[in-house]
N, C-alpha and C positions, 0 to 999 in steps of 0.2 A: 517502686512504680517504674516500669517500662519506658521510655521515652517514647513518643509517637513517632512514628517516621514519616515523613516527607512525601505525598505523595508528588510525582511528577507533574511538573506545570509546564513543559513543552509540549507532548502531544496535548493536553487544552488547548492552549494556543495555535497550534496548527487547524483542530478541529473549529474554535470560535471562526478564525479566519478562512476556513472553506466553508464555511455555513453562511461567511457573509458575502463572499464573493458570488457563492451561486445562487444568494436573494437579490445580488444585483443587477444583472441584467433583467430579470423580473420586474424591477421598480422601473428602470430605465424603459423597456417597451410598452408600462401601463401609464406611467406619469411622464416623461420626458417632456413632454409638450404639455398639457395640462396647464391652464392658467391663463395670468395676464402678464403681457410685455409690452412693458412701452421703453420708448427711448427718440432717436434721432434718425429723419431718412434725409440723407442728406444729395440730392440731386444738383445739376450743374449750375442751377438758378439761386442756389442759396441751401438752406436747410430747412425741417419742417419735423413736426413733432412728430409720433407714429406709433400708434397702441393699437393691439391686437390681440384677442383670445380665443385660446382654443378650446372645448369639451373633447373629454374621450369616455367612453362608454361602449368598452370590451374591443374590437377591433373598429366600433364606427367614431371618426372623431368629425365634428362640427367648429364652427369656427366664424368670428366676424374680423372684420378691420371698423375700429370705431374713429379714425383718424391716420393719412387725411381725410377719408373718404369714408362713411359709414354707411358698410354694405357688406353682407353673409358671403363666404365665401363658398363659389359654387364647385370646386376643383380642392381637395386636399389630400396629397397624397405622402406621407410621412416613412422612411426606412429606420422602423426602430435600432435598428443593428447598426447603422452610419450615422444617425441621428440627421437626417438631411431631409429638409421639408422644401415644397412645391406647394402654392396657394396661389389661387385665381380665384378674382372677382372681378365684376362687371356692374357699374351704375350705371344706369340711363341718361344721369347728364355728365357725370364727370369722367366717364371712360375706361378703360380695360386695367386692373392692377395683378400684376402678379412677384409673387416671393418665390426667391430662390435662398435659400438659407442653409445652415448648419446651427445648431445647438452644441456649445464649447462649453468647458468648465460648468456643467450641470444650471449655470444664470444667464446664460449669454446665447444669443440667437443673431449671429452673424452672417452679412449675405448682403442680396441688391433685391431692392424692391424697384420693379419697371411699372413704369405710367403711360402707354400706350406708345408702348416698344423703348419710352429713354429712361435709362437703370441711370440707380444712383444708390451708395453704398448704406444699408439697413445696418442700425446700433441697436439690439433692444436686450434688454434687463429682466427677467422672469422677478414678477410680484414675489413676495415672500413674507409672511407674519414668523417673528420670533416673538412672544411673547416676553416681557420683562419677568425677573424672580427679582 
């Protein structure tokens, strides 16, 4: 009986790995932003909690701030390519808030949220379910 020969396991590997890299800027421009983030806005008065979610649905994405201030975001303008978000909203009693931000390391939405012009440095955490096995 013949021995089987080996077939080549580097070009696989080159191939697995250009098939994943060019699904990924793909996930990156549909989901990037997608979900819920909360974490820390921490302004010059002290600190304060701060959660926000976005929808996206094809290139229109919608969005609230549920805290501090829970109110739809009228202004969202997202650079999938930089991952660098702009959000504005407006309550009638509490005042003008807008997000200037960056998405880092695929969980982390880094930036200043202003409250009617005074910034203070935005922490937030993108939600995430792993399921136990």
């Amino acid at each position: 009986m013949a021995p089987i020969a080996a077939q080549p396991t580097l070009p696989r590997v080159w191939f697995l790995l250009g098939a994943f890299l060019a699904t990924a800027p793909a996930f990156a421009q549909n989901d990037a932003l997608r979900g819920t983030w909360s974490g820390q806005w921490i302004p010059e008065s002290g600190y304060d909690a701060s959660t926000v979610r976005f929808e996206v649905d094809g290139d229109t994405i919608t969005g609230e701030m549920l805290n501090p201030a829970n109110v739809a975001f009228d202004v969202i303008e997202f650079d999938a390519d930089t991952l660098e978000l702009v959000a504005e909203a407006t309550h009638p009693e509490q005042g003008h808030f807008r997000i200037e931000a960056r998405i880092e390391e695929v969980t982390r939405l880094n930036g200043t949220l202003f409250h009617d012009g005074a910034g203070g440095a935005l922490r937030l955490t993108k939600w995430t379910y792993r399921p136990r096995r």
